[in-house]
C-alpha positions in Angstrom: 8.7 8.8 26.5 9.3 8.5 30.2 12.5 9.8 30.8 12.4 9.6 34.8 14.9 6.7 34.8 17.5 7.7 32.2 21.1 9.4 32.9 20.9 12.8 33.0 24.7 13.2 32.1 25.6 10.0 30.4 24.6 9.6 27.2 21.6 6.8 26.0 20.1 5.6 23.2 16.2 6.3 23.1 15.2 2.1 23.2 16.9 -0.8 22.1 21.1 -2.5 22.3 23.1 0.4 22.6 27.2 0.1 23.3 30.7 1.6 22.4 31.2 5.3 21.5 32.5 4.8 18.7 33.8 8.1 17.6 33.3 11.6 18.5 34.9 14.3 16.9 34.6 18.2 17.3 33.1 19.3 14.0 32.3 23.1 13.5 31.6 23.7 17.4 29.1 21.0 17.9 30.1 17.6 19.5 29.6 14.3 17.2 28.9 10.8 19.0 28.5 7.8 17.1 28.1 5.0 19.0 27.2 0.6 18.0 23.5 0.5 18.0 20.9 -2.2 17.4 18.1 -0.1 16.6 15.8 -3.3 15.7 16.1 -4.8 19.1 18.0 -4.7 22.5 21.0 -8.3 21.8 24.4 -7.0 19.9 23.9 -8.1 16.5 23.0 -6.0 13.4 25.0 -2.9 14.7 24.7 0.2 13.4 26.2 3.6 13.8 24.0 5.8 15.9 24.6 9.1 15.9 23.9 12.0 18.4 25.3 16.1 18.5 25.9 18.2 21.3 26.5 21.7 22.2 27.9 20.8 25.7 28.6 17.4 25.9 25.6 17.1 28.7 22.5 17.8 26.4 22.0 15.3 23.5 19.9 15.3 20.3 19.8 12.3 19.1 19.8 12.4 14.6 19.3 9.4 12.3 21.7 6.4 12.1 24.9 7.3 10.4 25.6 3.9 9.0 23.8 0.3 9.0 24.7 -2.7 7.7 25.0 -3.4 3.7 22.6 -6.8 2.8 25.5 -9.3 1.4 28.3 -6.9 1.5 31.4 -6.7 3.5 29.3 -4.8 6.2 26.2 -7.0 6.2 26.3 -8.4 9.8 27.7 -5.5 11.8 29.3 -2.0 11.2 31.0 -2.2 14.2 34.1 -0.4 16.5 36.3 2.6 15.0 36.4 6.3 14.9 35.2 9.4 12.6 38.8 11.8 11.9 39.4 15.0 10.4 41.3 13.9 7.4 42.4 17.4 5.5 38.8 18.7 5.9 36.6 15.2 5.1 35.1 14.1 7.8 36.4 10.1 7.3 34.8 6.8 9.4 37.5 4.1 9.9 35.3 1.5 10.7 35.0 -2.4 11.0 33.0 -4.1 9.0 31.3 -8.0 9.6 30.6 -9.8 6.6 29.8 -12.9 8.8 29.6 -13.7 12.9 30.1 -17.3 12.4 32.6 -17.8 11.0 34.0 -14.8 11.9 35.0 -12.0 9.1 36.1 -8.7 9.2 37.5 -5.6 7.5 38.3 -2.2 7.4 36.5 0.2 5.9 35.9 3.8 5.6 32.8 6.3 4.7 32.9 10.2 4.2 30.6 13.0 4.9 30.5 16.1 2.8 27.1 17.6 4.8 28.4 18.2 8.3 28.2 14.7 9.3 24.4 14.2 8.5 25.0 11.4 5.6 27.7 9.4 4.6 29.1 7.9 1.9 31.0 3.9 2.1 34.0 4.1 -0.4 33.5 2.2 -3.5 36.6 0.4 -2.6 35.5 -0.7 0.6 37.0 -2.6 2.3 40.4 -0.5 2.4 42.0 -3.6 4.2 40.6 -6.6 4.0 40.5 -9.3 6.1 43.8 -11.6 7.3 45.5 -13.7 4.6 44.6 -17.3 4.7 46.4 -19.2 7.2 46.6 -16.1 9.9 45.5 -16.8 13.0 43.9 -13.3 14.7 41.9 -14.1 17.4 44.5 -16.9 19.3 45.5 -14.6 22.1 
């Protein structure tokens, strides 16, 4: 890859729509980024969570996607926005999920990691919070 034109201290995905960090976290000395990533083409839709570690927060290696999209699941258009926390030793992602663009729906959900952050796990009892009750308008500000 030519790598003449790409930020040498901002981070970037290696092709394709890339967009929020999404969560780092400190985890055993090395720096986590997970960032929304379209990894099948370069228009936001179908994010996933790339994921890249650092020992410096300058030099990147970029390691498979963290989480993608679940076909006809609470997740299946987009596992968007949201951050990875230390919860009591578990490295936990709080994370949205799209079941649908149009019309619009979305939860909360949450995956663990019990391998250092390499693979993780959606909770069976995704999603945590579902969407708004009926009636509740969210997005009228």
């Amino acid at each position: 890859m030519d790598l003449r034109h790409r930020p040498r201290y901002h981070f970037a995905s290696l092709a394709n729509f890339m967009n929020d960090p999404t969560g780092l976290i400190q985890w055993k000395g090395r720096y986590h980024l997970f960032y929304q990533h379209n990894p099948h083409g370069a228009v936001s839709i179908n994010k996933h969570k790339g994921h890249a570690v650092s020992d410096d927060l300058v030099h990147w290696v970029h390691l498979p996607i963290a989480l993608a999209p679940t076909p006809g699941s609470y997740d299946s258009a987009h596992t968007a926005t949201g951050c990875v926390v230390d919860n009591d030793g578990t490295p936990t992602f709080v994370y949205t999920g799209f079941a649908s663009l149009d019309p619009l729906i979305e939860s909360q959900c949450i995956a663990t990691s019990t391998d250092d952050l390499l693979t993780w796990r959606k909770h069976p009892a995704n999603p945590v919070i579902p969407g708004p009750p009926p009636g509740l308008e969210v997005t009228g500000f």
